[in-house]
C-alpha positions in Angstrom: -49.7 -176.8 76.1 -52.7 -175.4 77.8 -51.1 -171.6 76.9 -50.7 -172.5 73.0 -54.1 -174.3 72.7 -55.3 -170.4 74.0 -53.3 -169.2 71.6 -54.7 -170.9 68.7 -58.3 -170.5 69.5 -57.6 -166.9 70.4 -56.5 -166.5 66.5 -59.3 -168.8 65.2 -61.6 -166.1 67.7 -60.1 -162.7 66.1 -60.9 -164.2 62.4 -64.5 -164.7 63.3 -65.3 -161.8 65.2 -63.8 -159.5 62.4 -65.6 -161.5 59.5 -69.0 -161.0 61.6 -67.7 -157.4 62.7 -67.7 -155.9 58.9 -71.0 -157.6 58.7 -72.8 -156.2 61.9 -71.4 -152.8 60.7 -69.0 -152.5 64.4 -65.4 -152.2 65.2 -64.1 -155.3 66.1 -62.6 -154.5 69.0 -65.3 -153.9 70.9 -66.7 -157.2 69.8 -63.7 -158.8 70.9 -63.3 -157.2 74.6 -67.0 -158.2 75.2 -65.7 -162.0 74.3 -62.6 -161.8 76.1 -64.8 -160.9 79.1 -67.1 -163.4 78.8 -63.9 -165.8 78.3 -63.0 -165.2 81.6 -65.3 -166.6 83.2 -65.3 -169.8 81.1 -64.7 -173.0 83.5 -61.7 -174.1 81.5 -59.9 -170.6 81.1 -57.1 -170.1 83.9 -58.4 -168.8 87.4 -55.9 -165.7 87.1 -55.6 -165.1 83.5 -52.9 -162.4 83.3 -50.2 -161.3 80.4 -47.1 -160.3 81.5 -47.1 -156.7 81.0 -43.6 -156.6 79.8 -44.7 -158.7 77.0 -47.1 -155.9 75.8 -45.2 -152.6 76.6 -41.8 -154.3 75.1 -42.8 -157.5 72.6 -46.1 -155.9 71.4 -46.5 -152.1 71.5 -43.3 -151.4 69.5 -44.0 -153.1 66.4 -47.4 -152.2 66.6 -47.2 -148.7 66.9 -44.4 -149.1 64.2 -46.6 -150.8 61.5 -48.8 -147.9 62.2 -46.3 -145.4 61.8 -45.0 -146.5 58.1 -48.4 -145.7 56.8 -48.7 -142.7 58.6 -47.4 -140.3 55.8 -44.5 -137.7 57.1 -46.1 -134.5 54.9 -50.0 -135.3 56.7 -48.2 -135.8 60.4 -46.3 -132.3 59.9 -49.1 -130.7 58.4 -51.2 -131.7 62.3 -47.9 -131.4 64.5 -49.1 -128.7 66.3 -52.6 -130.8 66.8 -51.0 -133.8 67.8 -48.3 -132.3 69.8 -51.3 -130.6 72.0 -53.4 -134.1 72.5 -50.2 -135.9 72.5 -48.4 -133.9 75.1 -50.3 -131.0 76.8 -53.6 -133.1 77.4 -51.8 -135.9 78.7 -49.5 -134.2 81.0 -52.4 -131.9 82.8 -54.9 -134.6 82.7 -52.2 -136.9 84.8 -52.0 -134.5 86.8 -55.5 -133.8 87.6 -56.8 -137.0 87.3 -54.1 -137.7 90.3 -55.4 -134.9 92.6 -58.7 -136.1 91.9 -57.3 -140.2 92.7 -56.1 -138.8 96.4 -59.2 -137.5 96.9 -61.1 -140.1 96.6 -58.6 -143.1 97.8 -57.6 -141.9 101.0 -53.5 -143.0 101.3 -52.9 -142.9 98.0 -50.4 -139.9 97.7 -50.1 -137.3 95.0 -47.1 -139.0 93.1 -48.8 -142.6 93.1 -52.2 -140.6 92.1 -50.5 -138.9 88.7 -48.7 -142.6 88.2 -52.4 -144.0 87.6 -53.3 -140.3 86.0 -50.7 -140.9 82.9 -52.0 -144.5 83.1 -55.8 -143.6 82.2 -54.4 -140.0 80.1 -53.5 -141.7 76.5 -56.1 -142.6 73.7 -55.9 -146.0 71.6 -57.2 -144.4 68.1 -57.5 -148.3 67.3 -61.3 -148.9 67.2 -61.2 -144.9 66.3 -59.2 -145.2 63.3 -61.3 -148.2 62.3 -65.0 -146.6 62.6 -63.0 -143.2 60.8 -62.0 -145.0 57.8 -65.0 -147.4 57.3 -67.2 -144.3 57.6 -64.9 -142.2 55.1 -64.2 -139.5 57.5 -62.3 -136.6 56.4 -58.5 -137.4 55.9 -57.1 -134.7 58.1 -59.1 -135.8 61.0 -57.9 -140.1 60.5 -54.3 -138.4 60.4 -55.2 -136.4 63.7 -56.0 -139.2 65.7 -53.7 -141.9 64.3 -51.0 -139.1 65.4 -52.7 -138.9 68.5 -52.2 -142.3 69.6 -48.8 -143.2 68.7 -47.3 -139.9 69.9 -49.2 -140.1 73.9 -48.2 -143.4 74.6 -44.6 -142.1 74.7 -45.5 -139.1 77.0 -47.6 -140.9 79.1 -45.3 -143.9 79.7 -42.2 -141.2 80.6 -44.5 -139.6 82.8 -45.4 -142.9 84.6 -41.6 -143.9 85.1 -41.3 -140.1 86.9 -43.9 -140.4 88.8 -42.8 -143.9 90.0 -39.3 -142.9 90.9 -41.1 -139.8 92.6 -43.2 -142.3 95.1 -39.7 -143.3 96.4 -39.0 -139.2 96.7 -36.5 -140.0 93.9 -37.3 -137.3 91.6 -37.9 -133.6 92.0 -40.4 -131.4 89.8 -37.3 -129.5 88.4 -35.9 -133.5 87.8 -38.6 -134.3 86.3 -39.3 -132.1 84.0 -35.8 -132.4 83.1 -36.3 -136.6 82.4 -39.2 -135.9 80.2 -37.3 -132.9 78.3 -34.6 -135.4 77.5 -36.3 -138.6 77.0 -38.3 -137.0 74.5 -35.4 -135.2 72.3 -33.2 -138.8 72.8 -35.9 -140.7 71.3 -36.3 -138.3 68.8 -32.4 -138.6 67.8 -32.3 -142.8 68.5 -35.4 -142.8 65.8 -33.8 -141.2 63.3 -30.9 -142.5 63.3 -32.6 -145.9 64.2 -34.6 -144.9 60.7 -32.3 -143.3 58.4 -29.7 -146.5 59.4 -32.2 -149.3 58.7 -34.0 -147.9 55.8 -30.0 -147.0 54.0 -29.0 -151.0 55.0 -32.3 -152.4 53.4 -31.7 -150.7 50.1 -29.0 -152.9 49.9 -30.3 -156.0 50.1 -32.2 -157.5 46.4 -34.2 -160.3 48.6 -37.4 -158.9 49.6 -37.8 -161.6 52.0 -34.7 -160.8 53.8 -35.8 -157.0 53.7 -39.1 -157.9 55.3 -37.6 -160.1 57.7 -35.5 -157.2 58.7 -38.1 -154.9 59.2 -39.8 -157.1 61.6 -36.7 -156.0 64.0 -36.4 -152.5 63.4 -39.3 -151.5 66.2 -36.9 -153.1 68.7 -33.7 -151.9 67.0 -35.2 -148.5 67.9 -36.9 -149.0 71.1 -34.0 -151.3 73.2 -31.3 -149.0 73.0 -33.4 -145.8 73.7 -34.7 -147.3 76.9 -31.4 -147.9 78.0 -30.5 -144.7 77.6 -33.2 -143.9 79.3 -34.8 -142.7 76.9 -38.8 -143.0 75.5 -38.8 -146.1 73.7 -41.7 -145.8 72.0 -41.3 -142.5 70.9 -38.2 -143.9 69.1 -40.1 -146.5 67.5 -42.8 -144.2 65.8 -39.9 -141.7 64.5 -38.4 -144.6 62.9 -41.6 -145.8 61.2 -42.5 -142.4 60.2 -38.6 -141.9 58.4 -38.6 -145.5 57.3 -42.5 -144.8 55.7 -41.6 -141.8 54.1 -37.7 -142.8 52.9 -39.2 -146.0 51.6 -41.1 -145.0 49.1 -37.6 -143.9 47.7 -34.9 -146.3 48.1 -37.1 -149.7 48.4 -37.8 -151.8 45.7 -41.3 -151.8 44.7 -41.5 -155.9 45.4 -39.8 -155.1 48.6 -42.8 -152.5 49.6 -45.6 -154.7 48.1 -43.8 -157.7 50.6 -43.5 -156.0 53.4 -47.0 -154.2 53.2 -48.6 -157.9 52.9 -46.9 -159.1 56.0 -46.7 -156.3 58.2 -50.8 -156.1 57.5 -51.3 -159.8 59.1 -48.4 -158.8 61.7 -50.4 -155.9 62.6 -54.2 -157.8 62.5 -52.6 -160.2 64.8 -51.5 -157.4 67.5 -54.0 -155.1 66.9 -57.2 -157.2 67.6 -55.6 -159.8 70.1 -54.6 -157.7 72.4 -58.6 -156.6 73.0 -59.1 -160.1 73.7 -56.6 -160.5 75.9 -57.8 -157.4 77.7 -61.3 -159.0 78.2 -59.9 -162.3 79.0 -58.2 -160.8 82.2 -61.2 -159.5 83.6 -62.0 -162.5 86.2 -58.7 -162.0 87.8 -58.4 -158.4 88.2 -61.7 -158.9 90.1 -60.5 -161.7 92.7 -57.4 -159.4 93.6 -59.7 -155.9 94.2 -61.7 -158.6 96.4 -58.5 -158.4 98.5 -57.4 -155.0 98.6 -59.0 -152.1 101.1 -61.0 -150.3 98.8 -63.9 -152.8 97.5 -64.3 -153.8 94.7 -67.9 -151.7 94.2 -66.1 -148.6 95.0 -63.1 -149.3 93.2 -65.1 -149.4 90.1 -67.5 -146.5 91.1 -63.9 -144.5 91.1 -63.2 -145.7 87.8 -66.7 -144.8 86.2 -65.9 -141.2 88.1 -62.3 -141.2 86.3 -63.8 -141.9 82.8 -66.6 -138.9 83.1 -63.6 -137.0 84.2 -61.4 -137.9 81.1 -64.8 -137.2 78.7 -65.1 -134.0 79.9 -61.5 -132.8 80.1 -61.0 -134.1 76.5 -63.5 -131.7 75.7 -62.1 -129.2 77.2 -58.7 -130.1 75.0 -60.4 -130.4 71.6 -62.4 -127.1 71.5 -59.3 -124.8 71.7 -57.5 -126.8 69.1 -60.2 -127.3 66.3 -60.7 -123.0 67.1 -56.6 -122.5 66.4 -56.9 -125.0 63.7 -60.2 -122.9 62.1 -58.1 -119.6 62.6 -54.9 -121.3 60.9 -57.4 -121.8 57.7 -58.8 -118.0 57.5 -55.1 -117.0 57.6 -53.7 -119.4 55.0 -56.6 -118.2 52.9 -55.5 -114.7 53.5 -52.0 -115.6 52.7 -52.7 -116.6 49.3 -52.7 -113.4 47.4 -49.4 -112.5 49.2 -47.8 -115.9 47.9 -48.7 -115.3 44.0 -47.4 -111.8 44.5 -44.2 -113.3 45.4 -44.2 -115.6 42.9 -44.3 -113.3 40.1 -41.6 -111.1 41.5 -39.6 -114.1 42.2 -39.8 -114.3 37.6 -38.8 -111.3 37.5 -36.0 -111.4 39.5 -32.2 -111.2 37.8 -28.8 -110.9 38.2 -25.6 -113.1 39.1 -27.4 -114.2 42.8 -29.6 -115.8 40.8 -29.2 -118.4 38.7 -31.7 -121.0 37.3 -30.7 -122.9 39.8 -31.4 -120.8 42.9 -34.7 -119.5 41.0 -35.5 -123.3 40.6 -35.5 -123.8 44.6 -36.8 -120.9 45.4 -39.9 -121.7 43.2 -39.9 -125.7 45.0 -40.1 -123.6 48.3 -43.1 -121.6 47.5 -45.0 -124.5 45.7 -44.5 -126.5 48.8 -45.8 -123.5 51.0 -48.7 -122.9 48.6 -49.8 -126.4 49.0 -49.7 -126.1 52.9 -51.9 -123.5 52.4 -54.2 -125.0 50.1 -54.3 -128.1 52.5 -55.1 -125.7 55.6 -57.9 -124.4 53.3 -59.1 -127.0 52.2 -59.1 -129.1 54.8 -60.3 -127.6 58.1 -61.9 -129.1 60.6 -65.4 -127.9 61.4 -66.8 -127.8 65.0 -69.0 -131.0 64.1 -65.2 -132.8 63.3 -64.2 -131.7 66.7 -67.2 -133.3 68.0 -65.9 -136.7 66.7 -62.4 -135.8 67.5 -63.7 -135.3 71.2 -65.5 -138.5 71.6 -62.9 -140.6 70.1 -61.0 -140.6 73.3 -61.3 -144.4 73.9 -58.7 -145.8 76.0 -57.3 -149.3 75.2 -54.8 -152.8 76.2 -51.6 -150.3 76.9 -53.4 -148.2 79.4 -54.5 -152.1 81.2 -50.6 -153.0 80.2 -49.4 -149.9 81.8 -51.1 -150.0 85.0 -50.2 -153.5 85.9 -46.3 -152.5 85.3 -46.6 -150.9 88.4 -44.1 -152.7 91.2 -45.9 -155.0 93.3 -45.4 -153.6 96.5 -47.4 -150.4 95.3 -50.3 -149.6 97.8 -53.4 -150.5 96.3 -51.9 -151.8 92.9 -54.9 -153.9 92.5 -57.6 -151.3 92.8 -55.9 -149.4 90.6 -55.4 -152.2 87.9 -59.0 -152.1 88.0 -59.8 -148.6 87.7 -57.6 -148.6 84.6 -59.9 -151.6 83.3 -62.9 -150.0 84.1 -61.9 -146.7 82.6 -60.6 -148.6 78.8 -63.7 -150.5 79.0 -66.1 -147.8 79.6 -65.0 -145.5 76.7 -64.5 -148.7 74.5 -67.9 -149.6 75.1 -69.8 -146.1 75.5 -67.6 -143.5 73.3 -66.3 -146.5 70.4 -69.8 -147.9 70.9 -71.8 -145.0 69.8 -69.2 -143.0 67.7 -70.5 -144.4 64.7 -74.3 -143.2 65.3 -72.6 -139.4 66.4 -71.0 -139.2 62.7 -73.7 -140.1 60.9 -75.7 -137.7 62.9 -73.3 -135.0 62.9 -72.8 -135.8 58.7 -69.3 -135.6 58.8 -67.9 -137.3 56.1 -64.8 -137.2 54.0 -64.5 -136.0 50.3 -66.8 -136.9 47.8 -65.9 -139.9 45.4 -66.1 -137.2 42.5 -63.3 -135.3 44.1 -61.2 -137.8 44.7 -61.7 -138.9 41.3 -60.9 -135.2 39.6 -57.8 -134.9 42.1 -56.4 -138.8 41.3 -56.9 -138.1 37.6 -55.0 -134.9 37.5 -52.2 -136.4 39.5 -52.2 -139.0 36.8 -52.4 -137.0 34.4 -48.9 -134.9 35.6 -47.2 -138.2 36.0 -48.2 -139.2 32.7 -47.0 -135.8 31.1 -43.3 -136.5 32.2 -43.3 -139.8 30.9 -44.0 -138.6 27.4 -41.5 -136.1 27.7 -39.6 -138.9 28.2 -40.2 -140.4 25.2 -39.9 -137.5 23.2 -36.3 -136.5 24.5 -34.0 -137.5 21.1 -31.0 -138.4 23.7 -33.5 -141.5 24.6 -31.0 -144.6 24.4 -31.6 -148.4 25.2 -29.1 -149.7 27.9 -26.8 -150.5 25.8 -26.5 -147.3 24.1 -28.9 -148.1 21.1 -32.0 -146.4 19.7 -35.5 -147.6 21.1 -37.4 -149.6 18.1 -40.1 -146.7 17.2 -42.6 -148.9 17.3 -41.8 -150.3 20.9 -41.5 -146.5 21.9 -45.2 -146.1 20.6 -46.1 -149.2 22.7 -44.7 -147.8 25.6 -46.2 -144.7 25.4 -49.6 -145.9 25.3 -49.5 -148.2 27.8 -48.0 -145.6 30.4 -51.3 -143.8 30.7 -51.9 -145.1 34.2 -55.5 -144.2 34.0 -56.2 -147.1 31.5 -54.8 -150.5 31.4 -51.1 -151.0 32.7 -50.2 -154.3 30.9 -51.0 -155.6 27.3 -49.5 -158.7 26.3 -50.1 -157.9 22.4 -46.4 -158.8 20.3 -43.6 -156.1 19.7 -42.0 -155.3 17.0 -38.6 -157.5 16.9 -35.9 -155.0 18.1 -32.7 -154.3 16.9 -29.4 -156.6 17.5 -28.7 -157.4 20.5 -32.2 -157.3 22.8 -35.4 -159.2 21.8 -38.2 -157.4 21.1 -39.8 -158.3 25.3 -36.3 -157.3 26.4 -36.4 -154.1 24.9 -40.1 -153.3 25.9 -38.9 -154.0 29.4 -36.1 -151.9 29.4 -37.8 -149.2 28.0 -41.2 -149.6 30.3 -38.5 -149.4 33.4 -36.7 -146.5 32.3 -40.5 -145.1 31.9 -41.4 -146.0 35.2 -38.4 -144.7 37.0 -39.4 -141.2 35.7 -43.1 -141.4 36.8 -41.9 -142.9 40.4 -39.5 -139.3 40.3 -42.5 -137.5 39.7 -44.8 -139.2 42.0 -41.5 -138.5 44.6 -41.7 -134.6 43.6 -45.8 -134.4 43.5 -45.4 -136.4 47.2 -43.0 -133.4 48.7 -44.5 -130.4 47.4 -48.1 -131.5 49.2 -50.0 -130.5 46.3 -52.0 -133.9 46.2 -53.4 -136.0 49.4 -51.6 -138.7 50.8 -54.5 -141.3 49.8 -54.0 -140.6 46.1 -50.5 -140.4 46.0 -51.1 -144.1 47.6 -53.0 -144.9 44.6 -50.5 -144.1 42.0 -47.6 -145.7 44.1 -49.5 -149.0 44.4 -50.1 -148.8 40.8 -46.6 -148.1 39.9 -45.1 -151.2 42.6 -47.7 -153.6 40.8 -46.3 -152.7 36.9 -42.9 -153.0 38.7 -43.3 -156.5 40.0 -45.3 -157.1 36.9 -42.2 -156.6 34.7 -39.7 -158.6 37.3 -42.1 -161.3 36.8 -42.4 -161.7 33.3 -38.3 -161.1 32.8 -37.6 -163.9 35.4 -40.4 -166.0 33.5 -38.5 -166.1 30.4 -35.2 -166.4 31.4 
């Protein structure tokens, strides 16, 4: 009783402190870590307030990371593999392992192995409160897709590398070992998430009940991460490789209501995990103090270590960033260059004739280089500036799995509860000091995203190419009803007004009657849902040659799901 009365204050807690968050202008969750610590000190609250971490690497990460997955589009997380890869994999890995030189160093006894253990602890980001300052701020897109990629690819790479170095305090493992273990952890969870992805998203289709679709999805982060970890595999890698498939696939084979559902639920789902598990971070604070009180290290140097650790990780991160946002620059002044030598193929590509090809080989040759023009225009248009790797470098604030991670350590480990508290001292320091003044370095740097006049001009003219085939639609003379008759003119004329997405979508004026056999509604609906079908084709063909950004393409998919479920709505009303 005592643990659900928690419970439901704790959610009462995260709605107030994000209502007064927007208002104050800061990220929630450093608002809510503050409260969590003050929580624990709260007469009432248990002496040793503690969450399982099982419950948080296993019941919570997964579908979090996966609900932030799904709206991580596939084209902008290729377009910054090689940026995330390098935070993701290469900064984590060397950080571990210097942080853990630097850990036996200072902790006397500790030992290399259990040194990079707490090392891959403290190494991954939580882009959480990140994310949330970037988007309220309107930061560019390319740098929210950056470090959203960031943090659900480390968490992988640094939880593999704390089960090696684990195993290696036992002198289980050897370097050759375990470099084979991550090698094939990674590339298993890779394989278990697509399949995991590919599976789920093929079985969903299937289904007409969008509650039964949603309440599927709610087990797909644990279809993919259970049977990768028993395979020994990175669990949570899995996870975010079947969001990513299962985002991008959706769009495709889901039913608009099915989308719109599970976007709703999946957005409280997510709140829920997101924001409690700062609290619950805070909250433990009074107990991780009492046990450093009776390890050997103090609890005053304990945390002086940690404070040293988190200078350590600012600075290394740094170090990280500056060679990636120069590769990224030099990636931009050669996709510039390249563009010349792209249209020069392209007009020898028209002229090209013969047997070996055909309209159709000419037809996917030309898909080919439109999609390769658009990466380039993308790497052109959006590079990062030094003053974007400036924010990209201070977002490194640590979060709950970092906490979550260290106290999965076995609890014979020597001095398990020193380093429990470094790994608190280190998330709450770069909460507090990096989330806490990021805000204040954008506005100071003036990094900001597109202006609301571009994104205008580029929404309208993806409208406007969407629109374009749906009148070519309607102009096609093979145009038949479903069953097999002419459209009413007039109910054709209807149609075609109303599809121009960048004016009203619904008018509830009277049709025309139709012919035999479909009242005039039915045959508007028919018609309207043939019409959309073509402009959701589009949208699919505008989404996978890259020439529009992911945040418009959003627009117009919303816009489509909502004249969808407008249409279901009105059929069902009348029958």
């Amino acid at each position: 009783m005592e643990f659900a009365l928690i419970l439901v204050f704790g959610v009462f807690i995260l709605v107030l402190v994000n209502v007064f968050a927007k208002r104050l202008g800061v990220a929630a969750p450093l608002i809510l870590v503050l409260v969590g610590v003050g929580m624990s000190f709260l007469p009432w609250m248990p002496d040793h307030f503690q969450v399982d971490p099982s419950v948080v690497l296993v019941v919570v990460l997964p579908p979090l990371l996966y609900s932030s997955a799904v709206n991580v589009p596939l084209l902008d997380f290729r377009r910054n593999v090689g940026a995330i890869g390098w935070l993701s994999f290469v900064q984590v890995i060397i950080t571990a392992v210097l942080i853990g030189l630097l850990l036996t160093w200072l902790i006397p006894g500790l030992g290399l192995a259990l040194g990079i253990a707490l090392g891959a602890v403290v190494s991954p980001t939580d882009a959480v409160a990140a994310t949330s300052i970037a988007k309220r701020l309107g930061l560019p897109p390319r740098l929210v897709t950056v470090l959203e990629g960031e943090s659900l690819v480390n968490d992988a790479s640094a939880l593999v590398l704390l089960r090696t170095a684990v195993a290696a305090t036992a002198g289980a493992v050897s370097l050759w070992g375990a470099a084979g273990d991550f090698i094939y952890a990674a590339l298993a969870a890779i394989a278990m998430g697509i399949v995991v992805g590919y599976l789920t998203v093929w079985i969903r289709s299937k289904i007409s009940d969008s509650v039964l679709t949603t309440a599927l999805s709610f087990a797909v982060p644990f279809v993919a991460y259970i049977p990768a970890e028993e395979i020994h595999a990175s669990g949570v890698l899995s996870v975010v490789v079947a969001g990513l498939i299962t985002g991008h696939r959706g769009a495709k084979y889901f039913r608009a209501q099915d989308r719109v559902s599970e976007r709703l639920n999946w957005r409280t789902v997510q709140f829920l995990l997101e924001n409690g598990v700062f609290l619950v971070m805070g909250m433990q604070l009074n107990g991780l103090l009492a046990d450093s009180r009776a390890g050997d290290t103090g609890t005053v140097w304990t945390i002086v270590v940690g404070l040293i650790v988190t200078g350590v990780l600012i600075v290394m991160r740094i170090v990280f960033v500056a060679p990636m946002i120069a590769k990224m620059r030099s990636e931009g002044r050669r996709a510039e260059a390249m563009g010349p030598r792209l249209d020069s193929v392209r007009s020898k590509l028209e002229q090209v004739s013969g047997e070996r090809w055909d309209d159709k080989r000419k037809a996917k040759a030309r898909r080919m280089l439109n999609r390769r023009s658009a990466d380039i225009s993308f790497l052109t248009r959006e590079g990062l500036s030094w003053r974007g790797g400036a924010v990209i470098a201070w977002s490194g604030m640590r979060g709950v799995v970092t906490l979550a991670a260290a106290q999965s350590l076995p609890l014979d480990t020597p001095h398990r509860a020193e380093l429990v508290l470094i790994a608190f001292t280190v998330a709450f320091m770069t909460l507090m000091v990096q989330g806490g003044t990021l805000p204040w370095l954008i506005r100071t740097l003036g990094v900001s995203g597109p202006t609301a006049e571009a994104q205008k001009r580029e929404l309208t003219s993806l409208l406007e190419e969407i629109t374009s085939v749906s009148d070519a639609a309607l102009d096609n003379p093979d145009l038949r009803r479903p069953d097999g008759q002419r459209y009413h003119p007039e109910v054709i004329e209807r149609v075609r007004k109303q599809t121009h997405v960048q004016n009203k979508w619904i008018n509830a004026a009277t049709a025309p009657a139709a012919e035999a056999g479909m009242t005039a509604a039915e045959e508007y609906r028919a018609l309207r849902r043939e019409i959309l079908d073509v402009q959701r084709s589009a949208l699919l063909d505008a989404r996978s040659t890259g020439n529009y950004s992911s945040p418009r393409l959003s627009v117009v998919q919303h816009l489509l799901d909502n004249e969808d479920i407008v249409l279901d709505a009105s059929g069902s009303k009348e029958h």
